[in-house]
MARMIFI-562864 format. One record per atom (N, C-alpha, C): atom name; residue number from 1; x, y negated, z negated; residue in one letter. Coordinates in Angstrom, 1 decimal, decimal comma, always signed. Example, Ala and Ser with C-alpha at 12.3 -4.5 7.8 and 13.67 -1.06 7.14 Angstrom:
{atome N num 1 u +13,2 v +5,7 w -7,8 residu a} $
{atome CA num 1 u +12,3 v +4,5 w -7,8 residu a} $
{atome C num 1 u +13,2 v +3,3 w -7,8 residu a} $
{atome N num 2 u +12,8 v +2,2 w -7,1 residu s} $
{atome CA num 2 u +13,7 v +1,1 w -7,1 residu s} $
{atome C num 2 u +12,9 v +0,0 w -7,9 residu s} $
END
This chain:
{atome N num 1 u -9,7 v +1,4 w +32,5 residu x} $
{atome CA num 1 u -8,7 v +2,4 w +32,2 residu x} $
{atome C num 1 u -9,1 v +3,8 w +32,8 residu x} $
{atome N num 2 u -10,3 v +4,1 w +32,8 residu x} $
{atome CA num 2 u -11,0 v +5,6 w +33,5 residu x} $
{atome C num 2 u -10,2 v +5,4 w +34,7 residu x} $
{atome N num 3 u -10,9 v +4,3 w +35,4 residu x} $
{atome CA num 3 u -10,6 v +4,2 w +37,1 residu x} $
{atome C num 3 u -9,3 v +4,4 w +37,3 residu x} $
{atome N num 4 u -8,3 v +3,6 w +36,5 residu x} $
{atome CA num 4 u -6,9 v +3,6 w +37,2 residu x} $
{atome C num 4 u -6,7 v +5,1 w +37,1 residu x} $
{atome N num 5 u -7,7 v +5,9 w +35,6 residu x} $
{atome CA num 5 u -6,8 v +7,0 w +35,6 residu x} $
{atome C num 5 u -7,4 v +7,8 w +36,6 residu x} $
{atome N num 6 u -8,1 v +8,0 w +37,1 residu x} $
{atome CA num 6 u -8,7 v +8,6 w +38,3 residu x} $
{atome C num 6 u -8,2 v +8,5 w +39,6 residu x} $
{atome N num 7 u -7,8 v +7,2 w +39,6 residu x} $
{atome CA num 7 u -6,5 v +6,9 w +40,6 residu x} $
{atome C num 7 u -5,4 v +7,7 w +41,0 residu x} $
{atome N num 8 u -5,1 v +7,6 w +39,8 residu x} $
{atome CA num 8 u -3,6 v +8,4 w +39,4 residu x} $
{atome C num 8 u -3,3 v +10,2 w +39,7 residu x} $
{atome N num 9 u -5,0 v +10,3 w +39,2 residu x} $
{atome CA num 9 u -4,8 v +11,8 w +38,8 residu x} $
{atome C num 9 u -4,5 v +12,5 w +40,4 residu x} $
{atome N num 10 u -4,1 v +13,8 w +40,7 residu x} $
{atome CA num 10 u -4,4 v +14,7 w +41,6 residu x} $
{atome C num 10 u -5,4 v +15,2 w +41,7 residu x} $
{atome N num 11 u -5,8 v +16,0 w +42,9 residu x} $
{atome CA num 11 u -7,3 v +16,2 w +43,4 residu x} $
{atome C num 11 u -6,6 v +18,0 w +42,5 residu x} $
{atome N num 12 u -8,0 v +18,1 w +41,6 residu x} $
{atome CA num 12 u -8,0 v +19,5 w +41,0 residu x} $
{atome C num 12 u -7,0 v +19,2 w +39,5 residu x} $
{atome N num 13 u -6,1 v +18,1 w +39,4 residu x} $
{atome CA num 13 u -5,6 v +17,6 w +38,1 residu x} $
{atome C num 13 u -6,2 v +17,5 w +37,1 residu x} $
{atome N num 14 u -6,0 v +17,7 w +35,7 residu x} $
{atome CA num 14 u -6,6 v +17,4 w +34,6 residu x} $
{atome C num 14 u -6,3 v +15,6 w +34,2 residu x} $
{atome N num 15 u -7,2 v +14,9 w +34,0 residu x} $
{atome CA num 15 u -6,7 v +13,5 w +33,1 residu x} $
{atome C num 15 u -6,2 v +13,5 w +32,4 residu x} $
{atome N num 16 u -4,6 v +13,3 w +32,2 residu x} $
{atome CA num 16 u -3,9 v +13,3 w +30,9 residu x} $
{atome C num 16 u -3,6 v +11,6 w +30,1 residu x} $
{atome N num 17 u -2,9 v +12,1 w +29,0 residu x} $
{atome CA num 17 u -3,0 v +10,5 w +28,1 residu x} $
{atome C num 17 u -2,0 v +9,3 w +29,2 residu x} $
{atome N num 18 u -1,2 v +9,7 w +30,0 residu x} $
{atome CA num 18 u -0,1 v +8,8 w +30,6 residu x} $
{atome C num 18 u -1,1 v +8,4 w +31,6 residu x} $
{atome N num 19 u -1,9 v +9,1 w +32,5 residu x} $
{atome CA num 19 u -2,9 v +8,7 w +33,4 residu x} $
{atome C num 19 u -3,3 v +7,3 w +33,0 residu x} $
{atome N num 20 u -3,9 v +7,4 w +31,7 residu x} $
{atome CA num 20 u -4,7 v +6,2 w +31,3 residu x} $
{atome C num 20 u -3,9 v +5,3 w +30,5 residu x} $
{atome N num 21 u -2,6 v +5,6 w +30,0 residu x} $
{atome CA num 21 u -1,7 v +4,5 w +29,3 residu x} $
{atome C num 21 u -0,8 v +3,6 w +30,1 residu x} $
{atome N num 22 u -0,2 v +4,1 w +31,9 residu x} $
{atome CA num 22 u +0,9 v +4,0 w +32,4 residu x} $
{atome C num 22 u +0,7 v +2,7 w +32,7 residu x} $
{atome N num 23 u +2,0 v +2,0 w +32,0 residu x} $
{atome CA num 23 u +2,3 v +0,3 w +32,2 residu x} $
{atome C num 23 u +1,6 v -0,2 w +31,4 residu x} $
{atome N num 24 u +0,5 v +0,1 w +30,6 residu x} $
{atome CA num 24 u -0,4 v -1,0 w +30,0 residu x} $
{atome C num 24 u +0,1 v -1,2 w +29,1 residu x} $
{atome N num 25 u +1,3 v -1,3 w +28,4 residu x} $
{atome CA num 25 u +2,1 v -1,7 w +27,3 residu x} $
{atome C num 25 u +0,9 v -1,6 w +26,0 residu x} $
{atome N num 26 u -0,4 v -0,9 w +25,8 residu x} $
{atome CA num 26 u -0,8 v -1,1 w +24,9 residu x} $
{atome C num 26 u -1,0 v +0,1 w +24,1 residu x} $
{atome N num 27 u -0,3 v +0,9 w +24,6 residu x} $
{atome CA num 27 u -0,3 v +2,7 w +24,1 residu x} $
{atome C num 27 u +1,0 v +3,0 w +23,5 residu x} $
{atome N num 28 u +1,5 v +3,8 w +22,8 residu x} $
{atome CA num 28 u +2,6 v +4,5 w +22,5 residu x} $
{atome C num 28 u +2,7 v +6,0 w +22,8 residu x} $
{atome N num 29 u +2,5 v +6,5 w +23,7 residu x} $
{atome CA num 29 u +2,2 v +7,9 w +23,6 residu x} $
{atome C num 29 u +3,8 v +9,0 w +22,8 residu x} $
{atome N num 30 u +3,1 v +9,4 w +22,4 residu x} $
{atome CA num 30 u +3,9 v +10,8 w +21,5 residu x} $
{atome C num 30 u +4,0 v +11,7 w +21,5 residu x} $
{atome N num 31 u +5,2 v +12,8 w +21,8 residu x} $
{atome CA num 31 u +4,5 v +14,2 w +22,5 residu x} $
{atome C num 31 u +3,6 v +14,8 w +20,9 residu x} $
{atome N num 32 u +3,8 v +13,9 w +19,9 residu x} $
{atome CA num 32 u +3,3 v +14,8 w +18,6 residu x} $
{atome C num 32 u +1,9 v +14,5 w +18,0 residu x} $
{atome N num 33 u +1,0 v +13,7 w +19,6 residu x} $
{atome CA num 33 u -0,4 v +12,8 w +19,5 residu x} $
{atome C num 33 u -0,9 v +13,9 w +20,2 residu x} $
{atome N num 34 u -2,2 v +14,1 w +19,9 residu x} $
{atome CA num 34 u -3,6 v +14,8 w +21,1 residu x} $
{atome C num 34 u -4,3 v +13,9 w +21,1 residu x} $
{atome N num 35 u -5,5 v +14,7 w +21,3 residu x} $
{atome CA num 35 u -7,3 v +13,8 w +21,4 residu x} $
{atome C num 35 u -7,7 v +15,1 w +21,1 residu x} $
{atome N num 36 u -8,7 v +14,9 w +20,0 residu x} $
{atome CA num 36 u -9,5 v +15,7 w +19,9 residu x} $
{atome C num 36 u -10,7 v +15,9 w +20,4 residu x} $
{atome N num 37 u -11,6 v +16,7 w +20,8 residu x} $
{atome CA num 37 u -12,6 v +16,8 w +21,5 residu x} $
{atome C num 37 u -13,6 v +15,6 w +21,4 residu x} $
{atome N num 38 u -13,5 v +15,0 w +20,4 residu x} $
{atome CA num 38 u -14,4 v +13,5 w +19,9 residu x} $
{atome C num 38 u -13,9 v +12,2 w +20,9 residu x} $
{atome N num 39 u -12,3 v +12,5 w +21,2 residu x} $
{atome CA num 39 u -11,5 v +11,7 w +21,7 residu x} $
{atome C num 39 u -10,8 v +10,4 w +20,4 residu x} $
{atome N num 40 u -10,6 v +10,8 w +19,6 residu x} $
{atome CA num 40 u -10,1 v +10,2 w +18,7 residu x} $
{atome C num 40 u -8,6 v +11,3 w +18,6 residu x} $
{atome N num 41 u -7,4 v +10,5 w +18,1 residu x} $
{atome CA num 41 u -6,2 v +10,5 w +18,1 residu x} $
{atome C num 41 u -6,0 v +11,3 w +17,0 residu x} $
{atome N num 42 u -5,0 v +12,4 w +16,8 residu x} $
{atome CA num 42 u -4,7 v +13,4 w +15,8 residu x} $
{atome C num 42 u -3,3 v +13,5 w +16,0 residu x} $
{atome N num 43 u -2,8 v +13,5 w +14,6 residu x} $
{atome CA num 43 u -1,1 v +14,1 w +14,6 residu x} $
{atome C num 43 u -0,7 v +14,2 w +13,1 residu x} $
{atome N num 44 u +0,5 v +14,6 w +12,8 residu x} $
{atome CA num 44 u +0,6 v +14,6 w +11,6 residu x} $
{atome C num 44 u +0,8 v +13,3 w +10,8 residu x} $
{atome N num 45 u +1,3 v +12,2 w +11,7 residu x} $
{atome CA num 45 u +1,6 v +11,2 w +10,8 residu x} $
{atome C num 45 u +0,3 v +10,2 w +11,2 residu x} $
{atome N num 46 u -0,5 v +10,2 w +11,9 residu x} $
{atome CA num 46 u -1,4 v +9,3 w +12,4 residu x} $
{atome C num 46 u -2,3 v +8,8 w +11,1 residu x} $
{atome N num 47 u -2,5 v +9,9 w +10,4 residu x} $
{atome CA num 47 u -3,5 v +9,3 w +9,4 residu x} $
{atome C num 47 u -2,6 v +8,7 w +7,8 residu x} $
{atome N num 48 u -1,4 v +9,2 w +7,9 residu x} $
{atome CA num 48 u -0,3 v +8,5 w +7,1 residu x} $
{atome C num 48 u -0,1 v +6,6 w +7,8 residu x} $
{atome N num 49 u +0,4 v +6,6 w +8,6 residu x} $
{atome CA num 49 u +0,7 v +5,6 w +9,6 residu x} $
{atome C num 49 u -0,7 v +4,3 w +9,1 residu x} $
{atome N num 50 u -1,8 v +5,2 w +9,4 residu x} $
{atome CA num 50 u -3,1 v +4,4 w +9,6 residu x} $
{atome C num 50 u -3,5 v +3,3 w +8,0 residu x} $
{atome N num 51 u -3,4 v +4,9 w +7,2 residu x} $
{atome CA num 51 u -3,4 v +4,7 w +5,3 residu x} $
{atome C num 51 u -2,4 v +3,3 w +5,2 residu x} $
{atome N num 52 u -1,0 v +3,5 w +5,4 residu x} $
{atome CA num 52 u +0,0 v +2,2 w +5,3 residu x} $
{atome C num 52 u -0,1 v +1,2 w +5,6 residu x} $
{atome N num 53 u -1,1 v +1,0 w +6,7 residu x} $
{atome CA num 53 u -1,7 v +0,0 w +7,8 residu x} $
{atome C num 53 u -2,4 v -1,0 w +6,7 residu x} $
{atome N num 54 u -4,0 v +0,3 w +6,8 residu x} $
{atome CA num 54 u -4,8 v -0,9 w +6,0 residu x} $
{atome C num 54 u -4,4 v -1,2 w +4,4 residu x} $
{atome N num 55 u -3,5 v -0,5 w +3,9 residu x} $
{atome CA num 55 u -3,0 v -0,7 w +2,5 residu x} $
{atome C num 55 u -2,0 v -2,1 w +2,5 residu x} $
{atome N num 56 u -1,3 v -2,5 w +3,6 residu x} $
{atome CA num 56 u -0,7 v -3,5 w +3,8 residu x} $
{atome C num 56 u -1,3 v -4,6 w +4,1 residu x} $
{atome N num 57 u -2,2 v -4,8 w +4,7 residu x} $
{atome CA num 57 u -3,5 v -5,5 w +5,3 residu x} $
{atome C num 57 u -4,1 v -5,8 w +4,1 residu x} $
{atome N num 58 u -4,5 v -5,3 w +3,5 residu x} $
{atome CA num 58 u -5,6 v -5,4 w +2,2 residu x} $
{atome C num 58 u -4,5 v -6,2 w +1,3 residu x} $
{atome N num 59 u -3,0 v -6,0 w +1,4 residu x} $
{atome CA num 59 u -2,0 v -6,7 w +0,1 residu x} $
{atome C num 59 u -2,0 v -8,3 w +1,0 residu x} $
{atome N num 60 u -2,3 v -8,1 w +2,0 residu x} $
{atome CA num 60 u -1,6 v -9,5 w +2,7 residu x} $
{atome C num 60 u -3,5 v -10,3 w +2,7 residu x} $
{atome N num 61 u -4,4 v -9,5 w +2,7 residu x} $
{atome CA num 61 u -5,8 v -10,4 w +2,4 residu x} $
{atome C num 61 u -5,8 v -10,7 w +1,0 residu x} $
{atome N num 62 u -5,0 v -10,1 w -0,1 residu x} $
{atome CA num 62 u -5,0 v -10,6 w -1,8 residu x} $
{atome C num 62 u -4,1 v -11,5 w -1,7 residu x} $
{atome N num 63 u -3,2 v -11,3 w -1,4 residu x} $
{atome CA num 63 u -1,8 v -12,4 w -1,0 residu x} $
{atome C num 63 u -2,1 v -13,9 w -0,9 residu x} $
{atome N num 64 u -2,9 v -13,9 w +0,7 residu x} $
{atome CA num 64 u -3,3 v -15,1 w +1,5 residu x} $
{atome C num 64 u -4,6 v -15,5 w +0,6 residu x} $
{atome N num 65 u -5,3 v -14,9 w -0,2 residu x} $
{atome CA num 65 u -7,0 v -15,2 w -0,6 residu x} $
{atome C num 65 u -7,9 v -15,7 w +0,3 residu x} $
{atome N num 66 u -7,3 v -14,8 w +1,3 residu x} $
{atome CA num 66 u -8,6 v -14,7 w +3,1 residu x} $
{atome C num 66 u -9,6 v -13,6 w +2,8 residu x} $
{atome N num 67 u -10,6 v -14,4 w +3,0 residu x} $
{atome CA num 67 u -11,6 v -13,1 w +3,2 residu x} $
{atome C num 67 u -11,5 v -12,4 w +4,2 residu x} $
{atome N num 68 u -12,2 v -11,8 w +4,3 residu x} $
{atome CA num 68 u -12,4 v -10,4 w +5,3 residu x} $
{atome C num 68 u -13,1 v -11,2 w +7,1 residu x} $
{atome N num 69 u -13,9 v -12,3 w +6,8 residu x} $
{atome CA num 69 u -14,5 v -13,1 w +7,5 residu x} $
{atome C num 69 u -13,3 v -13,8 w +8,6 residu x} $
{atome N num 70 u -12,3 v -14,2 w +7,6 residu x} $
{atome CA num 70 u -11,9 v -15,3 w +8,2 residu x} $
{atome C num 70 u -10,7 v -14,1 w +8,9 residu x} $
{atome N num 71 u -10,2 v -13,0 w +8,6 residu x} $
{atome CA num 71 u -9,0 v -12,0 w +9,0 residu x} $
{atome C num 71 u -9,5 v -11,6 w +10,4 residu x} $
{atome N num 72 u -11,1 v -11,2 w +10,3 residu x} $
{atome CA num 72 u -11,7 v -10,6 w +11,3 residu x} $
{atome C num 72 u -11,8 v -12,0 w +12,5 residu x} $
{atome N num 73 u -11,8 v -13,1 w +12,6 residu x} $
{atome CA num 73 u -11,5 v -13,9 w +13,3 residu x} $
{atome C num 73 u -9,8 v -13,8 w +13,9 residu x} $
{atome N num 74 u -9,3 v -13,8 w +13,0 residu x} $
{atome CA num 74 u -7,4 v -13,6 w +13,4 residu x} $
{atome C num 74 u -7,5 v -13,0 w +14,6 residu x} $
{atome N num 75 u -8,2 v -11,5 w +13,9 residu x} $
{atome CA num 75 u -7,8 v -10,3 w +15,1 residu x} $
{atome C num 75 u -8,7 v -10,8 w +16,2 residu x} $
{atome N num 76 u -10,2 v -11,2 w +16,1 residu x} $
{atome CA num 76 u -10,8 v -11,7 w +17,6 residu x} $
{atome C num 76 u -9,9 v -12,9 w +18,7 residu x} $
{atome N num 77 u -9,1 v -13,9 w +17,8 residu x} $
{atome CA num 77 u -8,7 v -14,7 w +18,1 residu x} $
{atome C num 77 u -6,6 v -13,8 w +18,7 residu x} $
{atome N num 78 u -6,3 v -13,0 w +18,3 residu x} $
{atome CA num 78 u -5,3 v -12,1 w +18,7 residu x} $
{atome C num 78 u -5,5 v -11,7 w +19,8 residu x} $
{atome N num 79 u -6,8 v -10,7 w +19,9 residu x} $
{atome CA num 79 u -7,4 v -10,2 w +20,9 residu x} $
{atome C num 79 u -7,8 v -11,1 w +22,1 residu x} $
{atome N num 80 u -7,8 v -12,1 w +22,2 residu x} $
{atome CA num 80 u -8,8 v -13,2 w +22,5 residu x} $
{atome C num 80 u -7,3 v -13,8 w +23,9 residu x} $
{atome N num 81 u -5,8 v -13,9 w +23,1 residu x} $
{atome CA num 81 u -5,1 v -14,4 w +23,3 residu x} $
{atome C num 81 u -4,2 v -12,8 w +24,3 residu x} $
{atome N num 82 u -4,3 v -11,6 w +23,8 residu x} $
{atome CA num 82 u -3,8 v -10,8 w +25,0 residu x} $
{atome C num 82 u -4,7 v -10,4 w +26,3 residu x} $
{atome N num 83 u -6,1 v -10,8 w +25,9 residu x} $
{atome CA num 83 u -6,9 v -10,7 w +27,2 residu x} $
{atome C num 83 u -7,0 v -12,5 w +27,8 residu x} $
{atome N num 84 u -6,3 v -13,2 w +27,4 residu x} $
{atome CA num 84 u -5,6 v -14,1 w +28,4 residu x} $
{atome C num 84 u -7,2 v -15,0 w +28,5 residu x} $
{atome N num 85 u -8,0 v -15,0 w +27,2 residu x} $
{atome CA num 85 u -9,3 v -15,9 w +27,3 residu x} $
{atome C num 85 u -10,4 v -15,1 w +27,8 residu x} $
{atome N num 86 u -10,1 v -13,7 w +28,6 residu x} $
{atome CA num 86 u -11,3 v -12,9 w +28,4 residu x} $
{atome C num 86 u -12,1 v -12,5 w +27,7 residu x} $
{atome N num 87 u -13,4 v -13,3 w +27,1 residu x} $
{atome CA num 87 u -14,4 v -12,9 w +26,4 residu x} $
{atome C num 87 u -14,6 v -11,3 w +25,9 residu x} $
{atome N num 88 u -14,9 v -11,1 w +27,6 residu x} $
{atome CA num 88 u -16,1 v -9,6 w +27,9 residu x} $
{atome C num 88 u -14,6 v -8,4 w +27,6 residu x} $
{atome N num 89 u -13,6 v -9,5 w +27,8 residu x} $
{atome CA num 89 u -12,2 v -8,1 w +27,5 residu x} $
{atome C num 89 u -12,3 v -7,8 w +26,3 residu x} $
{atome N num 90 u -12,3 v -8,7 w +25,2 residu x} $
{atome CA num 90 u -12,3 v -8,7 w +23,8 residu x} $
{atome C num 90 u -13,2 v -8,1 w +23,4 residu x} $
{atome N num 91 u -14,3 v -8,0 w +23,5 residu x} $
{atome CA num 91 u -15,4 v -7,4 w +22,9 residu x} $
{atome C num 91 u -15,1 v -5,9 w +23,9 residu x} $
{atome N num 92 u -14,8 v -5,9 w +24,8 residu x} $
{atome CA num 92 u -14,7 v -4,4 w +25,4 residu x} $
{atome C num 92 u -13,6 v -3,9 w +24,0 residu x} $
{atome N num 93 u -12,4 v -4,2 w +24,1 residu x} $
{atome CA num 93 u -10,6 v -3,4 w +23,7 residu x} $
{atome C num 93 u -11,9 v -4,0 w +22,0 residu x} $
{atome N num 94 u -12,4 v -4,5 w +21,4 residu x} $
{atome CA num 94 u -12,7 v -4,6 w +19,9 residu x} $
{atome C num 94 u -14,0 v -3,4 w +19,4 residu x} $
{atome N num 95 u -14,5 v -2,9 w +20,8 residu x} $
{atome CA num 95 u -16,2 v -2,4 w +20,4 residu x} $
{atome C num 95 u -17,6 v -3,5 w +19,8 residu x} $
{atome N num 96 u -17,3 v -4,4 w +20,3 residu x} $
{atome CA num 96 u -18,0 v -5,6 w +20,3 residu x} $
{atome C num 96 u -19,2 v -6,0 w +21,5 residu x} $
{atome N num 97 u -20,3 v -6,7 w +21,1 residu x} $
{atome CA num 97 u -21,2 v -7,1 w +22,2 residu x} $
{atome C num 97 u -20,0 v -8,4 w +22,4 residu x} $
{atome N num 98 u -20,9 v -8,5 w +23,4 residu x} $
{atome CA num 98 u -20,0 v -9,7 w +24,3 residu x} $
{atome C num 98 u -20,0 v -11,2 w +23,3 residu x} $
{atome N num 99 u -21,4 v -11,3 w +22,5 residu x} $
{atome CA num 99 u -21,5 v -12,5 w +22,1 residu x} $
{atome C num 99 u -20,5 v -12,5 w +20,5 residu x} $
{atome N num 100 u -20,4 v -11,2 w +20,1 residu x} $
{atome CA num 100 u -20,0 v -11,1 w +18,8 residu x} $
{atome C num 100 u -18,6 v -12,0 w +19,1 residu x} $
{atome N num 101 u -17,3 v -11,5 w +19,5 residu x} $
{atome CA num 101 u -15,6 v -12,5 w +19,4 residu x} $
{atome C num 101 u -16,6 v -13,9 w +19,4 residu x} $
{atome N num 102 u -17,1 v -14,5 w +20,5 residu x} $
{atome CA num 102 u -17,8 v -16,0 w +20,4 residu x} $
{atome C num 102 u -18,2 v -16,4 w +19,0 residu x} $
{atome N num 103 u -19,0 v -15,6 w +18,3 residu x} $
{atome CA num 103 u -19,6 v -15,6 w +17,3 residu x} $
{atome C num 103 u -18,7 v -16,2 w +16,0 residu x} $
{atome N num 104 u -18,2 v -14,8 w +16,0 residu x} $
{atome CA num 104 u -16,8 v -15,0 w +15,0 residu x} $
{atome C num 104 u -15,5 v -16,1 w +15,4 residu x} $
{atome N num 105 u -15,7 v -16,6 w +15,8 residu x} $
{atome CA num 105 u -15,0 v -17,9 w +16,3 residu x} $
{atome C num 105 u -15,8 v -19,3 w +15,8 residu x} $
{atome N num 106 u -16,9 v -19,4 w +16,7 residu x} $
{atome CA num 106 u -17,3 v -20,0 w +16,0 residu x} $
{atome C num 106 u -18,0 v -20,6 w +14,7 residu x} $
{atome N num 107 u -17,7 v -19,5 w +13,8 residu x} $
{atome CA num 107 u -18,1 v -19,4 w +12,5 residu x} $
{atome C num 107 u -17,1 v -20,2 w +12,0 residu x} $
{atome N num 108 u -16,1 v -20,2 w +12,4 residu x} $
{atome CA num 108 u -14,8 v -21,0 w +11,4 residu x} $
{atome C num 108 u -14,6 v -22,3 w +12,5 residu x} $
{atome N num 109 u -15,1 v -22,6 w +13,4 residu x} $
{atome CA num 109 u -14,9 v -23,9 w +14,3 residu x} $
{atome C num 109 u -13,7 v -24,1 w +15,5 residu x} $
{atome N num 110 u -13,6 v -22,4 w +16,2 residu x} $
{atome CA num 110 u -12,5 v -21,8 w +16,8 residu x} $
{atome C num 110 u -13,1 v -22,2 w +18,4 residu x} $
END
């Protein structure tokens, strides 16, 4: 993601958020999003949005009576399927060592 955006940028340009999102269909950029100096995402509704997220998540893990074990496979196994069977991609886009997605897979016989 750096590289493309380095690519992209002009000589003497700042790296902005489109640099590093353009075409990757995996961003939504918002003119009402920053980065804060940490590089974590800030806006008014971000931490609203976020709260609704895991509050819905948490109703559908009481719902289904999934543990947290078996959800955390879903998403490796999600992840697993937009990096097209890329291991080393999954664990990059999850913050994962390489062996952890393998791991969590094979704990349930994936």
């Amino acid at each position: 993601m750096v590289e493309r955006a380095i690519l992209l940028v002009n000589d003497g340009e700042a790296i902005d958020l489109w640099h590093l999102f353009l075409g990757s269909g995996r961003a939504c950029i918002r003119a009402d999003l920053a980065l804060t100096n940490d590089g974590r995402v800030s806006g008014a509704e971000v931490g609203k949005e976020q709260d609704q997220s895991i509050s819905h998540l948490v109703g559908l893990l009481r719902q289904n009576g999934e543990g947290l074990e078996t959800f955390e496979c879903t998403i490796v196994e999600a992840a697993l399927e937009a990096a097209q069977g890329n291991v080393a991609q999954v664990a990059r886009d999850l913050g994962m060592t390489r062996r952890q997605p393998a791991s969590r897979l094979e704990k349930i016989g994936r």
